[in-house]
Steps between C-alpha positions, in 0.01 A plus 500: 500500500691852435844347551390247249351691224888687529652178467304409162523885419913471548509185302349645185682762553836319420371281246419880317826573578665171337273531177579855435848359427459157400718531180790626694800314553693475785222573788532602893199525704383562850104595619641568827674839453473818754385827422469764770364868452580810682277832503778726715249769545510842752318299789617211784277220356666409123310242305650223411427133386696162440437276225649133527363320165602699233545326190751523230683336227818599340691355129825567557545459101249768375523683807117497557383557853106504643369592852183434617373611801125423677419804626266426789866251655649820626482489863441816739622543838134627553203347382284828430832594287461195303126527455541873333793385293312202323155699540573848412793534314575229319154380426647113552201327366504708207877525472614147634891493410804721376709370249813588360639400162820553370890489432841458720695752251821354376417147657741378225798632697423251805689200515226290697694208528711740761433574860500912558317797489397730248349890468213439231222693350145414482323633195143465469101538587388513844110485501271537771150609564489359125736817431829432316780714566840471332783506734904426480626428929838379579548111692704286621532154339711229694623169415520274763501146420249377355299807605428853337418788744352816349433832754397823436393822638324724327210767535100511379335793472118436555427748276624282223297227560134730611544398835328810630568608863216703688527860598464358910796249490732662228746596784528123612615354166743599243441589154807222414487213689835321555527148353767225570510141362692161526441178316731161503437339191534154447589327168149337365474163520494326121749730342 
């Protein structure tokens, strides 16, 4: 029953995703993009999580880019680590998804009808815990095909989103966590 109510829970996802930029023209999608998080702290045990159905769409005309991410999809290699995560501090229920919303600076410059790579900047609003947060992180966009490929790596500090860390485990997780991302985007179908 929990593996389904993801499934339906994914699936509106990425319909969100594809209404927040309807009106855009030329549109790339994926909902099964990979974030992974990081918290390099002092001790032996880091936490860290996988998530494998990240959605996003991308307008290579305007430039627009969203994320969205289902926060209780990240997967522990622990269970108890999980439970705390979605439990106690990220208040999943509460705070279901992260989003991000914004632009690939200087998208203009790309020539998408050309294979390569390209150094790119991402300018806009990460939000989560319902807490927006402006931010700017360098990517990577590739052409390949009839694919794009966006990665990044960036950092979070918790303290930017509320995520507060208790006194007894504050040695066992960093105050920035460490973020990377890929997504292969596919053109949409009907454009």
């Amino acid at each position: 029953m929990t593996q389904l109510v993801r499934h339906h829970a994914l699936l509106l996802l990425f319909f969100m995703v594809c209404l927040t930029i309807e009106s855009l023209g030329q549109k790339y999608l994926t909902r099964n993009g990979y974030v992974h998080f990081k918290s390099n702290a002092k001790v032996d045990d880091d936490v860290e999580a996988v998530n494998r159905s990240m959605a996003c769409a991308f307008d290579s005309k305007t430039g627009e880019i969203v994320f969205n991410v289902l926060i209780k999809n990240f997967t522990f290699r622990k269970a108890l680590m999980q439970e705390h995560f979605n439990e106690n501090y990220m208040e999943s229920d509460k705070f279901p998804r992260a989003t991000y919303k914004g632009i690939i600076a200087d998208h203009s410059k790309i020539d998408f009808s050309k294979n390569g790579k390209h150094k790119v900047k991402l300018i806009g609003t990460l939000t989560i815990r319902d807490i927006p947060k402006s931010r700017e992180d360098s990517a990577e966009l590739e052409i390949r095909d009839d694919m794009i490929i966006i990665t990044s790596i960036f950092g979070v500090a918790c303290a930017d989103h509320d995520i507060k860390i208790p006194k007894l485990v504050e040695d066992k997780i960093a105050k920035v966590i460490d973020v990377d991302f890929q997504v292969e985007l596919r053109e949409a179908p009907g454009k």
